[in-house]
N, C-alpha and C positions, 0 to 999 in steps of 0.2 A: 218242535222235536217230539217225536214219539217214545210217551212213556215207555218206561220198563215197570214191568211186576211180576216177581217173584212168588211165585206157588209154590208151598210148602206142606205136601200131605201125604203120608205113607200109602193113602190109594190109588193106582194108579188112575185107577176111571175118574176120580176127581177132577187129580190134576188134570187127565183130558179135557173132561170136558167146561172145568174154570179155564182153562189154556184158550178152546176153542168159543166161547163166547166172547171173552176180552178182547181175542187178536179180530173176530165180529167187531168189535166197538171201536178198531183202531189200534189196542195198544202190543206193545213187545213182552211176550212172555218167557220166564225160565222157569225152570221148575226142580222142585229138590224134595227128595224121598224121605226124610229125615231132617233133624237141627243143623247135627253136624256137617252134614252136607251144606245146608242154606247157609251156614258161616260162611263156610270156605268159598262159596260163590259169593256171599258179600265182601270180600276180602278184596275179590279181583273186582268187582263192580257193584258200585253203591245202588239198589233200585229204588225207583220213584214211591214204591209203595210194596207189601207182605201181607201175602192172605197166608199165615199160620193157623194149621190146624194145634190142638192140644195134646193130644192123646195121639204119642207116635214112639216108637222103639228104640233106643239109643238115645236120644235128650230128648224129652216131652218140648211141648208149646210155650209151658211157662217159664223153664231154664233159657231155653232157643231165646223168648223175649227178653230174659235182662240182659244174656250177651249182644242182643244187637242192639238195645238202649245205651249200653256199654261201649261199643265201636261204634252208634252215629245215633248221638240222643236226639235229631230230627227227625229221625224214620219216624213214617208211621205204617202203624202192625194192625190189621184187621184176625182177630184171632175169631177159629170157627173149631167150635165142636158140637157132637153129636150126643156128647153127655155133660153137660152144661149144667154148671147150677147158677146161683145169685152167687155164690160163695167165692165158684170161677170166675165169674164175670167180674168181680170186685176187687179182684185180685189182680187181674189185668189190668184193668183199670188203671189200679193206684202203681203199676210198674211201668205204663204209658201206655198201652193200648190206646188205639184210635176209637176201636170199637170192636164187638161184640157181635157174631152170627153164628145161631143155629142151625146145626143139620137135621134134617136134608134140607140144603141148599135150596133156597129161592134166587133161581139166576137174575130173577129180575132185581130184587134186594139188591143181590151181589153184585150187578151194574150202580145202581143207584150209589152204594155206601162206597163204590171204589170212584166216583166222580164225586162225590163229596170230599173224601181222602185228601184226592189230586185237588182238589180247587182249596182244599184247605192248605195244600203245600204251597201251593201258588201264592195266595192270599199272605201266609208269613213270608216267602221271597220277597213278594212286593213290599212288605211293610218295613223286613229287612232293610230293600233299596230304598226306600224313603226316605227311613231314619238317618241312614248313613246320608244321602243328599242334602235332608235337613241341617246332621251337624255339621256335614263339610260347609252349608252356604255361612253356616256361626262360627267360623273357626277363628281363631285370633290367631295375628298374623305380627311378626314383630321377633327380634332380635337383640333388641335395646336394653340396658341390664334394669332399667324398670317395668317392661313388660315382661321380661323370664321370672324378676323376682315376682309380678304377678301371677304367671303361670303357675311360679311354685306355690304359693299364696291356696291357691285354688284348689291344688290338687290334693296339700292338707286339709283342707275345710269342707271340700265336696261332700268325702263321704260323711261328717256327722251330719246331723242335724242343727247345727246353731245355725241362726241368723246374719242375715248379711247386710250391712249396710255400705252399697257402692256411692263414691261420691265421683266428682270428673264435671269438666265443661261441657256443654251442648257436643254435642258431634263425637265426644270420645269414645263410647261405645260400651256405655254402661248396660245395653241392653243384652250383648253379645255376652260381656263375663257374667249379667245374671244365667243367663242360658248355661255357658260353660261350666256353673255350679251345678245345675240342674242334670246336663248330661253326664259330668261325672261322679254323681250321688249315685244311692241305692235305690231314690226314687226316678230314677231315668225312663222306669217303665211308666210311669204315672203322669196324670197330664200336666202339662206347663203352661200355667195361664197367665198372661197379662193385664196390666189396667192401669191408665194415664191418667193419675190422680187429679193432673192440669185439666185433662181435655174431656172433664165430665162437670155439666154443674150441678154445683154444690145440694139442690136438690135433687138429684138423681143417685149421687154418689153414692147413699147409704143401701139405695133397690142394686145399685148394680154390686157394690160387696155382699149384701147378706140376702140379696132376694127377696120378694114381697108373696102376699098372698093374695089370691083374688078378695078385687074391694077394697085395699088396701090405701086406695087413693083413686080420683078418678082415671079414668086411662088403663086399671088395671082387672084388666077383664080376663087373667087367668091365673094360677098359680107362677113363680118363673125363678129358676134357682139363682142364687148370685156367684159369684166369682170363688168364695170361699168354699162354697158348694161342690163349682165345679173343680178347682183343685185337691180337694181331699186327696190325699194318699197321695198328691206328687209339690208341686213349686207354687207359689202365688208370688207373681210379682208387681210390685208394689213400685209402679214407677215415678217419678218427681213429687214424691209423699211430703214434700216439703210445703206443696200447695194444697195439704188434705186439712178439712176444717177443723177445727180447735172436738168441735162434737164426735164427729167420724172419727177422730185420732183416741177418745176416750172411748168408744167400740173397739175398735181394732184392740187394743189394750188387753181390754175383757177378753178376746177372743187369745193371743196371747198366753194371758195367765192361764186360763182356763180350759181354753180349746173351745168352749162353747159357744154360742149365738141363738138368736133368733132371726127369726125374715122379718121386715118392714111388715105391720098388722099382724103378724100371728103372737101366738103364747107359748106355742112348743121350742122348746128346748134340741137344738139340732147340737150335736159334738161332731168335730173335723178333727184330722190330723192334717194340717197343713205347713208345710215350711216356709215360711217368708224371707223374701229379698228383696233391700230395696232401694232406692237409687234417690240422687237429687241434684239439682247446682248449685244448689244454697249451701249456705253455713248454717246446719242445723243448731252449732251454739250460737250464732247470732240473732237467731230465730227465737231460740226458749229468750235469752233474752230483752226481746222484743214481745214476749209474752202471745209469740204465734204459733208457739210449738213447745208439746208436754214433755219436759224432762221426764219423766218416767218414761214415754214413749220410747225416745232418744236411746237409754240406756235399754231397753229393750231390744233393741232393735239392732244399736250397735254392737251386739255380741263380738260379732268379727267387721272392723272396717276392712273395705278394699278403695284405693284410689285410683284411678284411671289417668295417668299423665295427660296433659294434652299433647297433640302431634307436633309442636315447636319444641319439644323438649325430649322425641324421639326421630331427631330428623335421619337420622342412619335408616330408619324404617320405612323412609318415603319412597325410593325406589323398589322394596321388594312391594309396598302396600300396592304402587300405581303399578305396577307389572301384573299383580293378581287380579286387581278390573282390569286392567285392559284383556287380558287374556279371557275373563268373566264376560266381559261385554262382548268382545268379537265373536264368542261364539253364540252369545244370545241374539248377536243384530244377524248372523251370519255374514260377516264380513271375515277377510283377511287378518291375520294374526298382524298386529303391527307393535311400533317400537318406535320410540323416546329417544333421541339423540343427544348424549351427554348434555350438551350446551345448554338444550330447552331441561334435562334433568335437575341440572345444577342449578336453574332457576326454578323448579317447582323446591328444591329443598332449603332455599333463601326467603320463600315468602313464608310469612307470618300464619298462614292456616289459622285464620280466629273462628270458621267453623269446623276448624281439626277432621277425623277423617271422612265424613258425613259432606264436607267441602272436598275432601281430595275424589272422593270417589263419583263425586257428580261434575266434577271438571273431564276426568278422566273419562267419562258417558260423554260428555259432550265433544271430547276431540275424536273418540271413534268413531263417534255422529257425525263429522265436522271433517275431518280429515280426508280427501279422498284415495290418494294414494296410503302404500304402507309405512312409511316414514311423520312420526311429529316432531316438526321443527320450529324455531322460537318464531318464525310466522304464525303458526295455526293456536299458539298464547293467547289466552285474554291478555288485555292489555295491562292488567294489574299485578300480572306475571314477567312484564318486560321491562327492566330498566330500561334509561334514556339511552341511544346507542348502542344498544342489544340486538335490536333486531334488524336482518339483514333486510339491505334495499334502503333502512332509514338510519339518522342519526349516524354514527360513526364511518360506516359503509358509504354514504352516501357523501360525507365531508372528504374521504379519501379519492372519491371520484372529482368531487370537484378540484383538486390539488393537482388533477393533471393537468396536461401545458395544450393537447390539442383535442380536436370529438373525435378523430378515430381511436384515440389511447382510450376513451370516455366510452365511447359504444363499446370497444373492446372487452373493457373489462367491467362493464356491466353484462355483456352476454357471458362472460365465463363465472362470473358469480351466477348469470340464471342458470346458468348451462349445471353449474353443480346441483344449485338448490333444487330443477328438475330431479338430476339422477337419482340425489338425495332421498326424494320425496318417493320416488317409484323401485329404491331398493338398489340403487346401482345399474338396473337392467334396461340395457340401451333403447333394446326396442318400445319398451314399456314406456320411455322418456321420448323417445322420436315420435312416437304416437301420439302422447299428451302436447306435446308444441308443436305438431302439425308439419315435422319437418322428415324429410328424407332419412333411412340409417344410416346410408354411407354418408350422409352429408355431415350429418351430428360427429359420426366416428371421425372423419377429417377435423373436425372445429375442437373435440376433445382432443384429439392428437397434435393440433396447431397452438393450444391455448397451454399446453401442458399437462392437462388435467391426471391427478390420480385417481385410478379406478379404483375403489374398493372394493372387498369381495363380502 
């Protein structure tokens, strides 16, 4: 789409000839003789970007620039004068200006600093859609009055600063609420770092929190910040710190009390503002003790507990959870949007999930995988999902075939249980079904209409 910019200079040869270079480079220009004027034209259309001049009749450049910080603190304002000081320039600045150009005009400048502008608007849209991507893929999902009390949990404790300690089984989603802390803090703008206190060993874990110096050890052939480092000013998360060494966890501490650190081999004294959250599946009181874990640590840490239910204890949530992957998946595999058939529902929220959602959502991958048609039905189960005579064709289905008295009753009604579980599977749509069993339309539409079958819609 071709930008818009707004010219805004009581000359009119300016405006001309900024008008006819830009609309040269591609883009769409308007132009306003005055502030008051450039209001009233932002009013009816927001532009991509404003070359304001300063020095103009009826509202100068620098009144003109706080009302439109005022009505779209995104804009960015290229302001240009011809009696310029630092004093100007400073002034702008700190009311948002993008930037600063003297007259007389260098049109080349004034190319350069207006593709800059525009790839810096671009640049925050995209970081905009990022972010929003990012938190939509972290969002928690649930309805359960122990995950709402969670939510509410969160939404108090985001904005301070205390500590968080999340506890929860494997698969619950201790990762997701530290995130959710993180996005709803003040440090949101700040980075969010991770570290799998399990999945580092124990000689490494101290380089990878507080960073080393070149020499430090061998293998260390340059300076390398740690994790603590790279968090400052936003989240450090601190995940199954239940497996962090009894040593590491008397660091961590220090940094804590103090804010402060060193790197692995150095002397200097670094200070962090970082906010820690941290997660486990242990019983950190059975840990202290066990004398595996520092009760000071503990109460440091635990400022705010949050627990993470597991999924057998929010089973109401299992149908909205598996309808968000599958909708998640289908459009990552680009397949068809598909759907869960009460029967095969009602037995994903009977089984015991001992990898809670971590297991629901890689079952759920694997039937969109596995599935060909748009219907799942208690065929396309693992089998650890199927009681005994649950699933159609075996067990119960198949004992009731055998209770008939002759094989045309037997063939019969085993084709009209396939003849469903077909339509089932392809959404009801005959043709779609005549096509997967290889048989005629009108012949299917006869064998449905002889068999009595209801269509659904």
């Amino acid at each position: 789409m071709t930008e818009t910019i707004l010219i805004v200079d009581d000359e009119e040869g300016i405006r001309s000839s900024l008008a006819g270079i830009l609309e040269d480079e591609g883009y769409r220009t308007v132009c306003a003789a005055d502030g008051v004027e450039a209001l009233a034209l932002c009013q009816k259309e927001v532009p991509g970007l404003v070359l304001l001049d300063i020095w103009m009749p009826r509202m100068d450049g620098i009144e003109t620039l706080k009302h439109l910080k005022e009505l779209h603190p995104a804009l960015n304002v290229i302001m240009m004068s011809g009696h310029g000081t630092i004093e100007t320039a400073v002034k702008s600045t700190k009311l948002g200006a993008y930037d600063f150009i003297e007259k007389p005009l260098s049109l080349e400048k004034v190319v350069v600093t207006v593709e800059n502008a525009l790839s810096m608007n671009r640049l925050k849209e995209e970081n905009a859609t990022l972010r929003g991507q990012v938190q939509q893929g972290h969002e928690m999902i649930g309805n359960a009055p122990a995950m709402l009390q969670l939510a509410e949990q969160i939404r108090l404790v985001a904005p301070t600063n205390a500590s968080v300690l999340i506890t929860g089984e494997n698969g619950t989603g201790k990762e997701l609420v530290a995130r959710s802390v993180h996005y709803h803090s003040q440090r949101r703008d700040k980075p969010f770092i991770e570290i799998n206190c399990a999945a580092i060993p124990e000689e490494l874990i101290e380089s990878e929190l507080f960073g080393h110096e070149r020499g430090a050890f061998t293998g260390a052939v340059a300076q390398k910040k740690g994790k603590f480092d790279l968090a400052d000013g936003g989240t450090l998360f601190l995940d199954e710190i239940g497996d962090m060494s009894l040593k590491t966890q008397a660091k961590v501490l220090r940094i804590l009390q103090e804010k402060k650190f060193e790197r692995v081999g150095g002397t200097r004294t670094l200070e962090v503002d970082v906010r820690i959250v941290a997660a486990t599946n242990k019983l950190l009181e059975e840990e202290i003790k066990n004398g595996t874990f520092r009760e000071d640590l503990y109460y440091r840490l635990n400022v705010v507990p949050f627990k993470v239910p597991p999924l057998r204890e929010r089973r109401e949530d299992i149908p909205l959870l598996a309808g968000y992957f599958l909708d998640a998946f289908c459009d990552q595999e680009g397949r068809e949007r598909k759907r869960i058939v009460p029967e095969a529902m009602e037995s994903l929220k009977r089984y015991e999930w001992p990898g809670n959602v971590r297991e629901l959502k890689n079952i759920v991958e694997r039937l969109v995988i596995m599935t060909p048609g748009g219907t799942i039905t208690m065929n396309h189960l693992p089998d650890d999902f199927v009681s005994p005579g649950s699933r159609e064709g075996a067990g119960g289905k198949l004992d009731s075939v055998l209770e008939l008295s002759s094989l045309r009753e037997a063939r019969e009604e085993f084709e009209r249980e396939f003849i469903m579980q077909k339509l089932e599977e392809n959404d009801w749509n005959v043709s779609k079904t005549a096509e997967a069993i290889e048989l005629e339309r009108s012949n299917l539409h006869r064998k449905i209409k002889s068999y009595g079958i209801d269509m659904k819609k």
